[in-house]
Wavefront OBJ file of the C-alpha trace (Angstrom):
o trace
v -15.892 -12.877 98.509
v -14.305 -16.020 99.950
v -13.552 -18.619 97.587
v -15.710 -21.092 99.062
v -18.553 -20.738 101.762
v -17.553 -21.241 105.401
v -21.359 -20.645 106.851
v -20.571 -17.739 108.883
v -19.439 -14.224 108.046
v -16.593 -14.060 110.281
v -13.808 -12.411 108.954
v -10.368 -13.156 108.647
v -8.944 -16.261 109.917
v -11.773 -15.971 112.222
v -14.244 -17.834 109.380
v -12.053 -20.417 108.277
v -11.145 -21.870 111.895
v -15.040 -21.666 112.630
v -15.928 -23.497 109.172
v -13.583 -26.630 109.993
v -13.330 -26.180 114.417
v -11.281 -29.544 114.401
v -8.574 -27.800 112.718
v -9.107 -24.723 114.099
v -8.284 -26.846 118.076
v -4.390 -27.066 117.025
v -4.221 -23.886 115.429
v -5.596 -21.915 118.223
v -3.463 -23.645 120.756
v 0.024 -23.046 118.635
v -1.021 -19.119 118.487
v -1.328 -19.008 121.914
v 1.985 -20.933 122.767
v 3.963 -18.693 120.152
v 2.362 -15.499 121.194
v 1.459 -15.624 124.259
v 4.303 -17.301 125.624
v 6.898 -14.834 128.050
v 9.655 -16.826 128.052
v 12.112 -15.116 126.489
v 10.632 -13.066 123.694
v 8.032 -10.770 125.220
v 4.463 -10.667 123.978
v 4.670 -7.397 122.144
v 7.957 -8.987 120.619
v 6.218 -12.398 119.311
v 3.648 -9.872 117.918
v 6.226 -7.748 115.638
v 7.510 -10.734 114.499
v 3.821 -12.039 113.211
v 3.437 -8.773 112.037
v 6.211 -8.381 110.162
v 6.180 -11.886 108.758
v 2.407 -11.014 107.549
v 3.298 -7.733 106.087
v 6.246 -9.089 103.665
v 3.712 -11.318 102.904
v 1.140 -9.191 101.682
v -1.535 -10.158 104.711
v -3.526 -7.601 105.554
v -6.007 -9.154 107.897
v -2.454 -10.597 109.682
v -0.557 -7.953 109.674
v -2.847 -5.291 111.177
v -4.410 -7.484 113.154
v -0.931 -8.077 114.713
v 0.043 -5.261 113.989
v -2.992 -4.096 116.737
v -1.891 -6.589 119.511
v 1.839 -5.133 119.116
v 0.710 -1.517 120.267
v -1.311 -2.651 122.944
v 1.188 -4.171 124.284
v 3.720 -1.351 123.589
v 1.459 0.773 125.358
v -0.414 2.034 122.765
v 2.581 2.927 121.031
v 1.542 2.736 117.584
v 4.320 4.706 115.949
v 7.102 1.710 116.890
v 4.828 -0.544 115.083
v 4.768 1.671 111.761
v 8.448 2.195 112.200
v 8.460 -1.739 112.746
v 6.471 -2.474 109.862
v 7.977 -0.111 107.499
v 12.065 -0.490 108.050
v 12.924 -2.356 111.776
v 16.073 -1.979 111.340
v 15.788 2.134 111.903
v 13.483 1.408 114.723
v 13.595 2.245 118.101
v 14.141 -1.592 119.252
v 16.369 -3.415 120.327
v 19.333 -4.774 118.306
v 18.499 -8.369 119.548
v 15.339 -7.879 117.992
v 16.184 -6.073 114.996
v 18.284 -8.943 114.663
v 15.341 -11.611 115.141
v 13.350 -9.947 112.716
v 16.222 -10.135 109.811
v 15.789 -14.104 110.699
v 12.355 -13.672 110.639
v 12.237 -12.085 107.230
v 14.493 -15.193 105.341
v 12.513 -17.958 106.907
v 9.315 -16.009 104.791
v 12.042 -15.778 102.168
v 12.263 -19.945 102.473
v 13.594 -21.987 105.478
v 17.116 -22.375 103.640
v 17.475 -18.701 103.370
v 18.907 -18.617 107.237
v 22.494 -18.676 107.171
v 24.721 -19.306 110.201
v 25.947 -15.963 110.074
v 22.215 -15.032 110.820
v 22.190 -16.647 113.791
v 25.510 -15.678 115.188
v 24.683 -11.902 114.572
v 21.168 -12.541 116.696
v 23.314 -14.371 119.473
v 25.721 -11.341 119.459
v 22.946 -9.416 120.241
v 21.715 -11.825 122.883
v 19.581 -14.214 121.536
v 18.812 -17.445 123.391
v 18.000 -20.238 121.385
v 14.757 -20.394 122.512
v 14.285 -16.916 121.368
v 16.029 -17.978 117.577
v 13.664 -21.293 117.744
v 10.717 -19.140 118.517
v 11.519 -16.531 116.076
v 11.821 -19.161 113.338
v 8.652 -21.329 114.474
v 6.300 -17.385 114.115
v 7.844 -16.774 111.013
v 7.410 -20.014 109.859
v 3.869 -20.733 111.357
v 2.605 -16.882 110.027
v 3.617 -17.718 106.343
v 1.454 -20.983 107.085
v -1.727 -18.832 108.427
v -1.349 -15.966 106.104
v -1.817 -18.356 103.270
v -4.840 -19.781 105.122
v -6.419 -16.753 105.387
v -5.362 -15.171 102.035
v -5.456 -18.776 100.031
v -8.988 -18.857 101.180
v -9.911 -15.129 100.145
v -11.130 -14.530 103.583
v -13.257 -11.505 104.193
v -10.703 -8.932 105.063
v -12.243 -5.437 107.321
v -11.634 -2.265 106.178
v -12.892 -0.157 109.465
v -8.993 0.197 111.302
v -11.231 0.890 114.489
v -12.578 -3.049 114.456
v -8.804 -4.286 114.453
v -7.826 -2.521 117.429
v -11.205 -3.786 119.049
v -10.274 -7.114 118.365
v -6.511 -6.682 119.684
v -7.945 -5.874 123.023
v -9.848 -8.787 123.091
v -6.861 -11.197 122.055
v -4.719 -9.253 124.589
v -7.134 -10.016 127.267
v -8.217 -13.192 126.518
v -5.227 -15.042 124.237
v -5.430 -17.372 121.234
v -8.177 -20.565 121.206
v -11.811 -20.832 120.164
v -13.266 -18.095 121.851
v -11.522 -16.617 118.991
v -13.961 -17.426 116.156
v -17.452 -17.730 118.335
v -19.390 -15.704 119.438
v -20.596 -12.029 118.722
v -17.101 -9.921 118.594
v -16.264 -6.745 116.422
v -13.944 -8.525 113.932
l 1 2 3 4 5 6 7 8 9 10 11 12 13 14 15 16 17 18 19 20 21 22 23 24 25 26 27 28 29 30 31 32 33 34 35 36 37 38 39 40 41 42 43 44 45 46 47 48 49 50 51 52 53 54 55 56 57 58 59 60 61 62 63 64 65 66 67 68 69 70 71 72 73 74 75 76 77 78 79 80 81 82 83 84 85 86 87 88 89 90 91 92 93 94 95 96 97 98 99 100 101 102 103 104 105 106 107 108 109 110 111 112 113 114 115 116 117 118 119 120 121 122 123 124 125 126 127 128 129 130 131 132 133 134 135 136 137 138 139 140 141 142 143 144 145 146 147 148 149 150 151 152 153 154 155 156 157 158 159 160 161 162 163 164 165 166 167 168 169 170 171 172 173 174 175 176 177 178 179 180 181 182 183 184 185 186
């Protein structure tokens, strides 16, 4: 039960954007810049890195809702995204992202936690700094929306089927306010 009412029974993130819209304008447009984006860091990669971020932080609704977008865009490959999710850096991925992901994971850790030697093993591996800033600005923004969603006590879906409806939808369509109007599975 959330901890306050939002006036709609959206789940997720999904209610708390539609309860205050105004807010929910920025928020929607900074998902779609840092995930959508293909500059650099693909898609599915922006994805794993929400993911991940979501799962150290105990997120459910993020992190398989992520976690949903990543395999589409892996081609339904929903094994990498376990393997992801569970220990990257045994994954079949790339080392630049393996790499990206160990930033990743300090920045949820605190900002301060990224050490120079961080960043010179993801430019070994062929990082850009685009790709570093990006990686830092999804970890960074996903420890901001998990606590949204979690700080709230947002209703959190237990049918897997209606995340992977939703992915397709978000894969299709991006980030913005289609995103919490409207009659959608999740």
């Amino acid at each position: 039960m959330p901890h306050i009412d939002f006036n709609n029974n959206f789940p997720g993130i999904r209610g708390a954007l539609a309860y205050r819209p105004e807010t929910a304008k920025p928020l929607g447009e900074l998902a779609q810049i840092l995930l959508k984006d293909t500059v650099g860091l693909s898609p599915a990669e922006r994805e794993l890195i929400a993911m991940y971020v979501s799962h150290l932080n105990d997120c459910f609704y993020c992190g398989q809702s992520h976690g949903e977008i990543a395999v589409i865009y892996l081609g339904d490959n929903r094994q990498l995204v376990e393997d992801v999710r569970n220990d990257y850096k045994s994954a079949a991925i790339s080392d630049k992202l393996k790499a990206l992901l160990g930033v990743a994971a300090k920045v949820q850790q605190g900002g301060k936690h990224v050490t120079p030697q961080d960043i010179d093993v993801a430019r070994s591996h062929g990082a850009t700094d685009r790709d570093i800033h990006d990686t830092v600005l999804i970890a960074a923004a996903f420890c901001m929306f998990n606590r949204y969603v979690d700080g709230l006590d947002t209703l959190v879906p237990t049918d897997m089927e209606l995340y992977a409806q939703r992915a397709k939808q978000v894969a299709e369509h991006g980030y913005g306010p289609h995103i919490y109007a409207g009659q959608q599975p999740l």
